[in-house]
Steps between C-alpha positions, in 0.01 A plus 500: 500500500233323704607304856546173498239243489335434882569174664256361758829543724483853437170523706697548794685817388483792671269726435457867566361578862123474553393346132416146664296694762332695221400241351368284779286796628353567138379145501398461868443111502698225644762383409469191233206679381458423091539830311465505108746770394407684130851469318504688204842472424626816631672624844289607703259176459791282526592663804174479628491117479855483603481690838190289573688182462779628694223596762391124509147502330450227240505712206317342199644758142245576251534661178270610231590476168279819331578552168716297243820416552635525138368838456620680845796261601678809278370804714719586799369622815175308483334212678329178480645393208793354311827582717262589798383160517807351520635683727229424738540145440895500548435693875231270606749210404794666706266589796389170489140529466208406302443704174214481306395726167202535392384553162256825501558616148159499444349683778756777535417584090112511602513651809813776464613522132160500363355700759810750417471544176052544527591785769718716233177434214292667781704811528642382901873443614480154641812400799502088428717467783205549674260280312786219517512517872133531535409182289761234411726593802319555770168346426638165303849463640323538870256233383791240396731605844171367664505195302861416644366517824701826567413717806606810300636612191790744473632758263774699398240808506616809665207565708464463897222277695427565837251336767240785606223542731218360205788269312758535270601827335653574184796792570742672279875365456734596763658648210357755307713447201381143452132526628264317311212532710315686169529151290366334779194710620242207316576237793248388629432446903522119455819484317629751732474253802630263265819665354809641653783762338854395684678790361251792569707627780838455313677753254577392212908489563477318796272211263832525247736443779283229601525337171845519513549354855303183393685495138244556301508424101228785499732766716604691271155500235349802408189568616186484249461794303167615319180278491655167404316419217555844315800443252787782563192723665303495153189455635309586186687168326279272723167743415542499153575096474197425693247835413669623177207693452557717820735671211215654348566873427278780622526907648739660750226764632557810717201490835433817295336261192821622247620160307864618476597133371488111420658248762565136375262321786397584852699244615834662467387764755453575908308708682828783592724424201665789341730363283423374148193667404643684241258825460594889640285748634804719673421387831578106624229255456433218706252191438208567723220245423456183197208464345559147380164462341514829258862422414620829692801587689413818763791750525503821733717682750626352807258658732258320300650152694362628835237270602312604814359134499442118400321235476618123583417184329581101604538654856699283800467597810743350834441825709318511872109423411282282267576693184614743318103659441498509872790708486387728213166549673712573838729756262786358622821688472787334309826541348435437089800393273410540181845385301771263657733794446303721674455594877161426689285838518251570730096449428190321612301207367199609369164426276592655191261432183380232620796314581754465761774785442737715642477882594844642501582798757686648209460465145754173403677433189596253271152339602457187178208280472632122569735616675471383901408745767651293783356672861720544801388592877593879573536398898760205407638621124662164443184285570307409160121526545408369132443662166324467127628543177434867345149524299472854450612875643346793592704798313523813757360797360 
């Protein structure tokens, strides 16, 4: 059963030691400073706005409304629509501040859905988290928190920014079960300086217990599961709606040229995946390439994964120097994360074909083109230097 309903009374609850202090030192202006807080609907956003009330900014909610509200209102554990939106709107009203939602329909299906669906057609494994935070979120949503004349615009993001010698730094999560410093890797310099994360150096309990303290609608709301346009994880329902033809059949082919079978579209595969391929050779087979253009789905042993290297497209860069060719040409070390699930590993920035890329110190796997290679500093692991999205890999031999 969810808490009951916050009270602008219930601003003066107590609160778990240290979360106001949190708070004011992830912000770092003065007090009666106008911050736009991103509500999405869920916890940790409403959370975010609520502390920063509580901490005496003038919090100003905004919400964007992302895809249609008939259609997802029905899918739990999303955001930015339907039951989302409301709930947004009922926190602002108990906390007392000004709410605004914006209608970005329209962009969000250009710039994410579409952009989704076009990466599976080209044989990649797009992450529209990222491509969400990089354009409507952090580019647009920055742009309107301006617009309110706010001095900063706050998430519910679990990332960390701190002051350093040359300017703000992007750092992992205090908590390594809710870091989301991979989604995040695309922000720019500018809206670094310009944005602040409030519950980077919290765990995630200690944000529910929060909730709770203030009486939060929201305490008790699951947290958002899958990408939250993706009905029940399907994510080949939204593909074949918008590029039916991405269902075109074609070959499952062994790396040694062998066709041992039909698939029923690229776009039901990933670069790794195991399951579902539905041929037998007596030894497991694992997808190791796409060819989207020929129509053919690459399958060969798991050692066939290892990638000694890769090469980075759409590149950001919020490391020490100008830019992340200055660092290639320097070969500067780095730690590379190649998969949100996965670990950083260590490797160097590097020239390869042509491109900026990554030389790993061992061969990596799991390595998927569109996937992000987001680029860590080996002498302060939690400090994000930057990163591109995956173009290609360089097999080891």
């Amino acid at each position: 059963m969810n808490a009951p309903v916050l009270t602008p009374g219930d601003l003066s609850a107590d609160l778990p030691g240290g979360l106001l202090e949190a708070a004011r030192d992830a912000v770092r202006l003065p007090v009666g400073a106008r911050v736009v807080a991103a509500m999405s609907g869920g916890v940790d956003s409403t959370v975010t706005a609520a502390l920063l009330a509580r901490a005496g900014y003038d919090v100003v909610g905004v919400t964007l409304q992302l895809y249609d509200h008939g259609a997802a209102i029905q899918k739990k554990g999303a955001c930015c629509a339907g039951q989302d939106i409301y709930d947004a709107r009922m926190a602002a009203e108990a906390l007392n501040i000004p709410h605004y939602v914006l209608d970005y329909e329209s962009r969000f299906r250009e710039q994410v859905i579409e952009d989704f669906a076009d990466a599976y057609l080209r044989g990649e494994t797009p992450i529209p988290c990222v491509r969400c935070n990089q354009t409507v979120k952090f580019r647009d949503l920055v742009d309107v928190a301006r617009d309110l004349g706010a001095a900063a615009m706050a998430t519910g993001h679990y990332v960390r920014r701190a002051e350093g010698p040359a300017g703000p730094e992007l750092h992992r999560a205090a908590d390594p079960a809710r870091d989301q410093s991979y989604f995040l890797f695309a922000t720019t310099p500018e809206q670094l300086a310009y944005l602040r994360f409030p519950l980077g150096a919290l765990p995630k309990p200690a944000v529910r217990a929060a909730a709770a303290a203030l009486r939060l609608s929201v305490a008790d709301k699951p947290d958002s599961q899958d990408i939250c346009f993706v009905p029940e994880g399907r994510y080949t329902t939204v593909i074949d709606r918008l590029r039916p033809h991405g269902a075109e059949p074609g070959d499952i082919v062994h790396l040694d040229g062998r066709v041992l079978g039909r698939h029923d579209g690229v776009t039901r595969y990933t670069i790794g995946q195991r399951r579902g391929l539905n041929v037998a050779v007596g030894d497991p087979l694992f997808v190791v390439r796409i060819d989207a253009q020929a129509r053919q789905v690459i399958v060969g042993p798991r050692e066939a994964l290892l990638t000694h290297a890769l090469t980075l497209k759409e590149t950001n860069w919020i490391g020490d120097g100008p830019s992340i060719a200055a660092a290639c040409a320097a070969q500067r070390p780095v730690l590379a994360r190649v998969r949100s699930t996965r670990e950083p590993v260590p490797g160097y920035l590097a020239i390869v074909d042509a491109a900026p890329g990554v030389l790993f110190d061992a061969p990596e796997e799991g390595v998927a083109p569109g996937q992000a290679c987001v680029l860590y500093a080996p002498e302060a692991p939690t400090r994000v230097l930057g990163g591109g999205f995956i173009a290609g890999a360089v097999r080891a031999s």
